[in-house]
C-alpha positions as CSV (number, residue, x, y, z in Angstrom):
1,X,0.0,0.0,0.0
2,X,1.4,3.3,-0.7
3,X,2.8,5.5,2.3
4,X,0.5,8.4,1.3
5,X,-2.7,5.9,1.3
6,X,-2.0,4.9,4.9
7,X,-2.5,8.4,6.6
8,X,-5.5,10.7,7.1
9,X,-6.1,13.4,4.6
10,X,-5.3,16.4,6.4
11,X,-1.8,14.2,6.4
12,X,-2.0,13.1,3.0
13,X,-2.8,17.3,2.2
14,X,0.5,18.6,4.6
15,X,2.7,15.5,2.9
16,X,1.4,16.8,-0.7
17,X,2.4,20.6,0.5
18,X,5.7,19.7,1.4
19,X,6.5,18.5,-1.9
20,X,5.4,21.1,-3.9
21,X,6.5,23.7,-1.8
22,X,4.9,25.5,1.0
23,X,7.8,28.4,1.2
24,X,5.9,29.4,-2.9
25,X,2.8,28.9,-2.0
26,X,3.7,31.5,1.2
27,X,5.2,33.8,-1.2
28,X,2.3,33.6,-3.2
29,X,-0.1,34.5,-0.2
30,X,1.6,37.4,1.0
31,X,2.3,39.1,-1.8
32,X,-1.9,38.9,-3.3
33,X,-2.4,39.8,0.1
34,X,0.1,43.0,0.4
35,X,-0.6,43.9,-2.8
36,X,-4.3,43.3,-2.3
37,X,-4.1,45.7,1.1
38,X,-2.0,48.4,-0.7
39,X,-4.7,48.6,-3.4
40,X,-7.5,48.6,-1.6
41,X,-6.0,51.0,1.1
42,X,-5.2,53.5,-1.8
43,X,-8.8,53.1,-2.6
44,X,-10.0,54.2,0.7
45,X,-8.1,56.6,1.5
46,X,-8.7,58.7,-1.7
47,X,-12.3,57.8,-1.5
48,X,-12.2,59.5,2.2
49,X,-10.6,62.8,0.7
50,X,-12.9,62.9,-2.2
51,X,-15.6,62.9,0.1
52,X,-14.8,65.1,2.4
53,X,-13.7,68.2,-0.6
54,X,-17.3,67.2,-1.4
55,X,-18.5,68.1,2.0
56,X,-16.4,70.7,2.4
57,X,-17.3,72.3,-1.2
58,X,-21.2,71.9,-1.2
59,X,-21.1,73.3,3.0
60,X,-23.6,72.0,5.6
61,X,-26.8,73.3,3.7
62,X,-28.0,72.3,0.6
63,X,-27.4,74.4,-2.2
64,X,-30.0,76.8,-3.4
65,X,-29.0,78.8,-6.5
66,X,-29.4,78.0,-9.8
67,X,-26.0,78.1,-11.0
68,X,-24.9,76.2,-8.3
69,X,-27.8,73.2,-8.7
70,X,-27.6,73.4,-12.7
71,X,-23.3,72.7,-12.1
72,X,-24.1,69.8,-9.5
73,X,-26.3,68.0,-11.5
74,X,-24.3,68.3,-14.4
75,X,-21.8,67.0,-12.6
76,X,-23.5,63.9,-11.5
77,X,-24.3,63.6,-14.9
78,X,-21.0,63.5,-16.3
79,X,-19.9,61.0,-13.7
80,X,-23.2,58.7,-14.2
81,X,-22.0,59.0,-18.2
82,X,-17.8,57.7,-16.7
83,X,-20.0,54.8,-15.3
84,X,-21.9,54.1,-17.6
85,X,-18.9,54.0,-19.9
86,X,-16.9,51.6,-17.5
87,X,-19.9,49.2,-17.6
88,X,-19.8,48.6,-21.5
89,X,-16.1,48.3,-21.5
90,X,-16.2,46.0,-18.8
91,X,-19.6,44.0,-17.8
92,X,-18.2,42.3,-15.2
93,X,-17.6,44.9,-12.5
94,X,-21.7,45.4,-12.2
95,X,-22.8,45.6,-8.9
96,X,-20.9,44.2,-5.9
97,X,-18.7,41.5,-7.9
98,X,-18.8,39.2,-5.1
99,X,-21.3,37.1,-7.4
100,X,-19.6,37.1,-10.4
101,X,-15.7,35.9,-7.8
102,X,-18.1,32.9,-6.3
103,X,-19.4,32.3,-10.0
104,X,-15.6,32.1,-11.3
105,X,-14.8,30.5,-8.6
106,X,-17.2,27.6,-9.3
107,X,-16.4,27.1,-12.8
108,X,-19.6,28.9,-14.2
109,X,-17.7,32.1,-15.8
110,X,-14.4,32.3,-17.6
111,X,-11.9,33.8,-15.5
112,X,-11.9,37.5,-15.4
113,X,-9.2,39.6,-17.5
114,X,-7.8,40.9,-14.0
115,X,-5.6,44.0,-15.1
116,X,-8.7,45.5,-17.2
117,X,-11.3,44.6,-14.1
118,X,-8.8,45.8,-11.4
119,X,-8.8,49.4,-13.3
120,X,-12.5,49.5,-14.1
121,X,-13.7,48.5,-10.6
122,X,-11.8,51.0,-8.8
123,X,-12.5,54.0,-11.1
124,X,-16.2,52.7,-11.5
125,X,-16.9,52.4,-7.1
126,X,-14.8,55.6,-7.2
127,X,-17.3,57.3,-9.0
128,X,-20.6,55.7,-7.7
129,X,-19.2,56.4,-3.7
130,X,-18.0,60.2,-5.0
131,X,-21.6,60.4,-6.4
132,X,-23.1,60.1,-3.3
133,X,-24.9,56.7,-4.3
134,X,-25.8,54.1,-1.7
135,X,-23.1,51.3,-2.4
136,X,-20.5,49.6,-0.8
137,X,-16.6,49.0,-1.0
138,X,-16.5,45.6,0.8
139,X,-17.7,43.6,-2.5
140,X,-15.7,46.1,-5.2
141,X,-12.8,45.3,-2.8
142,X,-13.3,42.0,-2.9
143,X,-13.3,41.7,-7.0
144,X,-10.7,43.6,-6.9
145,X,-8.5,41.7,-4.3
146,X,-9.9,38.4,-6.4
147,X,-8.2,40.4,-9.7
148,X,-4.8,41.0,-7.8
149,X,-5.1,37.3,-7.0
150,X,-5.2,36.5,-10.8
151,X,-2.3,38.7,-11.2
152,X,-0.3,36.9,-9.1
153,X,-0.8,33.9,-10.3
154,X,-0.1,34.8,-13.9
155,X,3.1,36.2,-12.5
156,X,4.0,32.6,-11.2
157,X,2.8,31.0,-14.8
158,X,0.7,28.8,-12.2
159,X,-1.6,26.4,-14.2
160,X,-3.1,24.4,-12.3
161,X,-6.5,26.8,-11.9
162,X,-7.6,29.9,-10.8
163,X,-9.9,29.1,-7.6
164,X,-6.5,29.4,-5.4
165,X,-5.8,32.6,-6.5
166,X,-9.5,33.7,-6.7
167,X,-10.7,33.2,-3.0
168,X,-7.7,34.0,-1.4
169,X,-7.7,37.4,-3.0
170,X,-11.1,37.7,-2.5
171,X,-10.4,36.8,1.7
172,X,-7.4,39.7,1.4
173,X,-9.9,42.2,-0.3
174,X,-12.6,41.7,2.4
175,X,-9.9,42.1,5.2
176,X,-8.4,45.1,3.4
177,X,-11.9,46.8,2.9
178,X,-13.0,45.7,6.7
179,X,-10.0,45.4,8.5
180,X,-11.4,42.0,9.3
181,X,-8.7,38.9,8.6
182,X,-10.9,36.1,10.5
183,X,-14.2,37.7,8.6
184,X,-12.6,37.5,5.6
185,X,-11.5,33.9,6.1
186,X,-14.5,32.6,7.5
187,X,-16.2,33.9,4.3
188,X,-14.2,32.3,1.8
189,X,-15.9,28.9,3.5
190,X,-19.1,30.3,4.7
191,X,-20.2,31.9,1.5
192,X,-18.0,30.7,-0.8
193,X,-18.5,27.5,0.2
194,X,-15.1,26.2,-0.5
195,X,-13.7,22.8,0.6
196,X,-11.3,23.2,4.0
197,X,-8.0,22.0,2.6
198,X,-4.4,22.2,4.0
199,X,-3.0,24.6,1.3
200,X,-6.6,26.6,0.6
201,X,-6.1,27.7,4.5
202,X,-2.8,28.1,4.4
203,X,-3.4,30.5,1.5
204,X,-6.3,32.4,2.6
205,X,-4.6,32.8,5.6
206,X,-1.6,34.4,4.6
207,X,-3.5,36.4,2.4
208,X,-5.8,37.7,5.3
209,X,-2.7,38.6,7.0
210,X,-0.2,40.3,4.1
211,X,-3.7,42.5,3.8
212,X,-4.4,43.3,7.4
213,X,-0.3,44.3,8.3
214,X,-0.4,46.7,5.1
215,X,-4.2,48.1,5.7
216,X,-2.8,48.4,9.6
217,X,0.7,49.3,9.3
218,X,1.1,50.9,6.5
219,X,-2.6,52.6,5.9
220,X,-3.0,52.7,10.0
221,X,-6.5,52.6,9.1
222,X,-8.4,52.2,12.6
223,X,-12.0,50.0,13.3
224,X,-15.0,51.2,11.4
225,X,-17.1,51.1,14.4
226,X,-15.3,51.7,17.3
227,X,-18.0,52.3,20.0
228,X,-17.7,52.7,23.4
229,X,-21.0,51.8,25.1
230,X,-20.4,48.1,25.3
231,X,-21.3,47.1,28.2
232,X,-22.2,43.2,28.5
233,X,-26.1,41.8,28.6
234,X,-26.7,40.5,32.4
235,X,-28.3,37.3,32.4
236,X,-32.5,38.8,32.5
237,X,-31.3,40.8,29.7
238,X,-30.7,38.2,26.8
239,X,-34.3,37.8,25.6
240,X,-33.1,41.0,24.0
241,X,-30.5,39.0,21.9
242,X,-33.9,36.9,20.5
243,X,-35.9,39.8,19.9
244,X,-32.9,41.9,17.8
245,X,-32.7,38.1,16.1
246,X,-36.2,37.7,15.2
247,X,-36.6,41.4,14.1
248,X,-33.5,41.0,11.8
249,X,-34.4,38.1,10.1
250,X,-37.4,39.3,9.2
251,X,-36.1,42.9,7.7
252,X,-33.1,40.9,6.4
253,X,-35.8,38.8,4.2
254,X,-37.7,42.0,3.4
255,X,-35.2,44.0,2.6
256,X,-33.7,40.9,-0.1
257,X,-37.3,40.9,-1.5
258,X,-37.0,44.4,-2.2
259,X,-34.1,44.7,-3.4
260,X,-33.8,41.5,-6.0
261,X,-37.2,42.2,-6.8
262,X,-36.6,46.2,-7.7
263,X,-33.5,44.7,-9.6
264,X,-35.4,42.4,-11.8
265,X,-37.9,44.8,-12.2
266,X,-35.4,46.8,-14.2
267,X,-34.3,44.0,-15.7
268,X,-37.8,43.2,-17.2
269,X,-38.2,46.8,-18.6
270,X,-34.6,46.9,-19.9
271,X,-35.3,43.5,-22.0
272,X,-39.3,44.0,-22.8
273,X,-39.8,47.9,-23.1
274,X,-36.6,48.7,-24.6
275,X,-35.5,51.2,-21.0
276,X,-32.3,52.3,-22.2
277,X,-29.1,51.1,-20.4
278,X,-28.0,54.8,-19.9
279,X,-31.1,56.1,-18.3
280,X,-31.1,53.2,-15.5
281,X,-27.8,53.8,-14.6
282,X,-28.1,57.5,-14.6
283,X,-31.4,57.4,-12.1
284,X,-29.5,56.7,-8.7
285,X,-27.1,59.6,-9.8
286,X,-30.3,62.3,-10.6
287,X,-31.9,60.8,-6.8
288,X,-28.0,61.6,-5.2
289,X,-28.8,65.2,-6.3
290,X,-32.1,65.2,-5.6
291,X,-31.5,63.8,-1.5
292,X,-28.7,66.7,-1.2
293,X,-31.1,69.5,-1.8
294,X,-34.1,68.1,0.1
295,X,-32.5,65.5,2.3
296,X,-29.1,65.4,2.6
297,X,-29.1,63.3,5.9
298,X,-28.9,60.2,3.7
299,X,-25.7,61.0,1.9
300,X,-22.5,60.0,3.5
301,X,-20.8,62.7,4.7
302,X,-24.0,65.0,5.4
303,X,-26.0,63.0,8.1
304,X,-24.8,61.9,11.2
305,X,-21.9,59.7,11.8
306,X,-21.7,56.2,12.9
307,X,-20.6,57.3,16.6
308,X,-23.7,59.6,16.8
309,X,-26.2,56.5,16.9
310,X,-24.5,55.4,20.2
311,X,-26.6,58.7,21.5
312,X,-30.1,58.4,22.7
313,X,-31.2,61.8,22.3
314,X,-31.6,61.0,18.5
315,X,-35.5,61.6,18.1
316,X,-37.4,57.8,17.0
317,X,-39.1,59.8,14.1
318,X,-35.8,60.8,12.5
319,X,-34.1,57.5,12.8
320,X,-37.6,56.0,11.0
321,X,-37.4,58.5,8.5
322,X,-33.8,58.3,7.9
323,X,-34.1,53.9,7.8
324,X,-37.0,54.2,5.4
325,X,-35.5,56.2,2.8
326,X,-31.5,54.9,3.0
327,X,-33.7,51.5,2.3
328,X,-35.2,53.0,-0.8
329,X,-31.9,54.8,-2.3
330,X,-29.6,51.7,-1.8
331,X,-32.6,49.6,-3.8
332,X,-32.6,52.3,-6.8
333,X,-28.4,52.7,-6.7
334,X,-28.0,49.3,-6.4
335,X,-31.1,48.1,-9.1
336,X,-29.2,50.3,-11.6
337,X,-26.2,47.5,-12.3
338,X,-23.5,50.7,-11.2
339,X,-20.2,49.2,-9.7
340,X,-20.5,48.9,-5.9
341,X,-21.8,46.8,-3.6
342,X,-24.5,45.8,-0.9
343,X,-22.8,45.3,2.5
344,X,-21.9,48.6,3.8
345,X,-25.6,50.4,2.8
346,X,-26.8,47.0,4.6
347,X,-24.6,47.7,7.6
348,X,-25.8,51.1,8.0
349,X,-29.4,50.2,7.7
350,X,-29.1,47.9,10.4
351,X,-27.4,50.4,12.2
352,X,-30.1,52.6,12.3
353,X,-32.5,49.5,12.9
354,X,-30.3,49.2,15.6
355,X,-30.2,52.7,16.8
356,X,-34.5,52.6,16.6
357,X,-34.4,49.8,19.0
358,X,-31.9,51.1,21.6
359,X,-34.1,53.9,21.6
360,X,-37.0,52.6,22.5
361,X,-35.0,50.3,25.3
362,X,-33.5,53.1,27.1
363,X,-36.8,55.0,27.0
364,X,-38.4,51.9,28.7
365,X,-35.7,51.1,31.1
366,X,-34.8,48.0,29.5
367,X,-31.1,48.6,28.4
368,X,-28.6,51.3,30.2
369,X,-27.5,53.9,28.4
370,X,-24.0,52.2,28.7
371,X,-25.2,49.3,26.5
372,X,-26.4,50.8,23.3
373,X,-23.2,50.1,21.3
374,X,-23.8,46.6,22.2
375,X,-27.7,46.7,20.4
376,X,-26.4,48.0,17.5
377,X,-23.7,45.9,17.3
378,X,-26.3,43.2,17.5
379,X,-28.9,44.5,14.9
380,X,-26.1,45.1,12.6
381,X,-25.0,41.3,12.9
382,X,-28.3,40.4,12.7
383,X,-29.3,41.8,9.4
384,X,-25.8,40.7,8.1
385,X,-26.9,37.0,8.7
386,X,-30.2,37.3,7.5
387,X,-29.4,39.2,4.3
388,X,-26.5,37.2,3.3
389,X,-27.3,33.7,5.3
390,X,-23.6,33.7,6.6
391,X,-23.8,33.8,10.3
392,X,-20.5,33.2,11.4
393,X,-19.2,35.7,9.0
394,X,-21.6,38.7,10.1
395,X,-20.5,37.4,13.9
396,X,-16.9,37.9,13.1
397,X,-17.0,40.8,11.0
398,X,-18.9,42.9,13.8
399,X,-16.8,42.0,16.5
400,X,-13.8,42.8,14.6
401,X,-15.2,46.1,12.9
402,X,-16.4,47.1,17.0
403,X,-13.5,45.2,18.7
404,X,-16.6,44.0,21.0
405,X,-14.5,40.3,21.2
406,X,-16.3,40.1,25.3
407,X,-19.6,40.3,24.0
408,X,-18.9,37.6,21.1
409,X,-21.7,35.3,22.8
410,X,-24.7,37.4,22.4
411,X,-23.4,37.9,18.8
412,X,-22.6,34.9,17.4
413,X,-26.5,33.9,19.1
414,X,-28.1,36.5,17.6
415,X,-26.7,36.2,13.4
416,X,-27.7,32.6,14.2
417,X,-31.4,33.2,15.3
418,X,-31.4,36.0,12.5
419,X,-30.0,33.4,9.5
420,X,-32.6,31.0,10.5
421,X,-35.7,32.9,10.9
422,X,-34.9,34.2,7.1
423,X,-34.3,30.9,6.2
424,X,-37.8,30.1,7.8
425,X,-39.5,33.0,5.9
426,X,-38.1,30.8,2.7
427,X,-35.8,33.8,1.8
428,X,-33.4,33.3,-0.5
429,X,-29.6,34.6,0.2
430,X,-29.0,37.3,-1.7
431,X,-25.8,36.7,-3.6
432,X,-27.7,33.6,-4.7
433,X,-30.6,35.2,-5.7
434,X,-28.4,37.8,-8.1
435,X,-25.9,34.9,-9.1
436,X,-29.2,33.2,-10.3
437,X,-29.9,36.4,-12.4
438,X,-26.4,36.5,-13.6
439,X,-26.7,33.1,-14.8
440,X,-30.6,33.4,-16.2
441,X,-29.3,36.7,-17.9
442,X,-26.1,34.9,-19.9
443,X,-28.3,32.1,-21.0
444,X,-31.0,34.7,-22.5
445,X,-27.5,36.8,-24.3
446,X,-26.4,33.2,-25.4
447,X,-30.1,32.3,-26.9
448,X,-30.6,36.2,-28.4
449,X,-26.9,35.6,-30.1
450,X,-27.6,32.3,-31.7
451,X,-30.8,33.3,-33.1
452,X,-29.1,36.2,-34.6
453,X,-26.9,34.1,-36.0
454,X,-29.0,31.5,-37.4
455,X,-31.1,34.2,-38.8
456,X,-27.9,35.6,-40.2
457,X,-26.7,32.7,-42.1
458,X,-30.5,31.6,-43.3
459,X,-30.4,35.1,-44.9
460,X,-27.0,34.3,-46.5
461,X,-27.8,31.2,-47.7
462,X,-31.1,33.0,-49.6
């Protein structure tokens, strides 16, 4: 019997590692992961100074004269034209990207031309995030950490597949755009759903790693969150941990209704009526401008900050208000196909979910003022799990976007009760539900080609 046969497979995996070289397969790590991290941190730090000339250059009230409003929505015009652009040259970097990484990743689309999506997806979430539109950087981060991966791998003339290369930059991307290593990791086989294997662990976590020392060395980018009223649940307080679960799971499953349901919507009436490509992706850009003279609240930059929901003296109405229509404009920017993605607006809706609820504790004596980080913490977790059905990754990414690692019980229970009542309410997780579309949308392309064709050489052959 041969000696590999006789030992376990996570022996059999080590032995097989050894051999072909575990010091390469480092290298290869670290370097999509530094290079990943230095990307990504470039990203986000120009992103932050973009928006705050913005802020700085349009003041702290909305602008009134003509001139002024005529020049801003030309502006936003201009930019939705850029993005627009970007899309035809490069379909891929539509929406988040996540979908189209976990698609690649599972054999179902040709692997991306990295160099030409690495470009486009930077300069197309630049412009959607300048815009003031209602997307994300975590899954345009991830695309473009799963592009670097690509990269590197061509630079090691590796052939023996892309999937390597593809989820480990995707896990550097998620822990460059999050500052979240263990997040990032635990989504690569949480969402991605990939096999746990010796040198896919080893890979993913070196990757994690060359991306967290450059986004926190060399960016010294700090936590997203970082709250300071996290004090712990006492024992008679964690009904509240089923209640935040429960509500979550049931906005999470809303909230994917809504949006997959606006997104096919436009869809249906760019295939059937004819709605021009250009006009659905300049829509979002005309609300942007439309929000900043009558409600600029909901752009980032103009509303409050993340630290202010920690205060109670934020009225219920305005946090209601605020929830309902960041709900409504990250549907419409994200329906539109523009490059960004879904987890950050989702993040801050739950947020202000959470912020409704630790209102309406302290005003009934249930919570201490002390412990309001912690609900939000919760109801962001919560909504995480129930939006994209990946519990342990919402877990982990809140407690290391809060640095909340005593209250990691109460969070881990709650995504858990939130995943499965959306599960229960037969919602389906939303990067499925758009990977389905993806999918359903290349077939239709494929069928509309070949017809063309066949029409094309019946009419030759006349």
């Amino acid at each position: 019997m041969p000696f590999n046969a006789s030992l376990p497979p996570i022996w059999r995996e080590v032995h097989a590692l050894g051999a072909t070289g575990a010091g390469r397969l480092a290298c290869q790590a670290l370097l999509t992961g530094a290079v990943s991290g230095g990307v990504i941190g470039l990203f986000r730090i120009v992103y932050t100074h973009i928006n705050a000339a913005v802020v700085a250059l349009v003041g702290p009230a909305a602008p009134t004269e003509t001139v002024t409003i005529a020049c801003l929505f030309g502006g936003l015009c201009l930019m939705a034209m850029a993005g627009g652009w970007l899309l035809r040259m490069e379909p891929l970097i539509s929406g988040s990207g996540i979908p189209q990484v976990e698609l690649m990743v599972a054999g179902r689309l040709p692997p991306m031309r990295w160099l030409r999506v690495l470009l486009a997806k930077f300069a197309g979430t630049l412009i959607s995030l300048s815009a003031g539109l209602s997307v994300g950087r975590e899954g345009p981060c991830i695309q473009m950490g799963a592009a670097v991966g690509l990269g590197v791998g061509r630079l090691f003339h590796e052939g023996q597949g892309p999937a390597r290369y593809l989820v480990g930059g995707g896990v550097a991307g998620m822990t460059a755009a999050f500052g979240a290593p263990l997040a990032g990791m635990l989504f690569a086989f949480e969402e991605m759903r990939m096999v746990l294997a010796v040198p896919l662990v080893l890979f993913c976590g070196l990757s994690a790693l060359g991306a967290w020392l450059v986004i926190s060395v060399a960016f010294d980018l700090g936590l997203v969150f970082p709250f300071h009223n996290l004090d712990a649940l006492a024992p008679e307080q964690w009904w509240i941990v089923a209640a935040v679960g429960l509500t979550c799971g049931l906005a999470g499953a809303a909230y994917n209704r809504l949006l997959v349901g606006l997104t096919l919507w436009e869809d249906r009436l760019h295939d059937v009526f004819g709605l021009p490509g250009a006009v659905r992706v300049l829509l979002p850009f005309l609300c942007a401008g439309g929000l900043l003279l009558v409600y600029p609240q909901v752009i980032v930059g103009f509303g409050p900050d993340t630290l202010s929901f920690e205060n109670p003296s934020l009225a219920l109405s305005t946090l209601l208000i605020l929830l309902l229509v960041k709900v409504a404009f990250s549907c419409v920017s994200f329906a539109s196909g523009v490059s960004g993605g879904l987890l950050m607006p989702m993040l801050l809706i739950g947020l202000m979910l959470g912020g409704m609820a630790a209102q309406l504790l302290i005003t009934h004596g249930l919570v201490e003022d002390g412990q309001c980080g912690l609900v939000l913490t919760l109801c962001m977790a919560g909504l995480f799990a129930a939006t994209v059905r990946a519990p342990l990754t919402g877990a982990a990414l809140l407690l290391e976007m809060t640095w909340a690692w005593a209250n990691a019980p109460a969070v881990v229970v709650t995504a858990l009760i939130a995943a499965f009542t959306a599960n229960r309410l037969r919602s389906a997780p939303v990067y499925d539900a758009i990977k389905r579309r993806i999918m359903k949308r290349r077939a239709r392309a494929a069928r509309y080609a070949r017809a063309r064709g066949a029409d094309a050489a019946q009419t030759a052959r006349k």
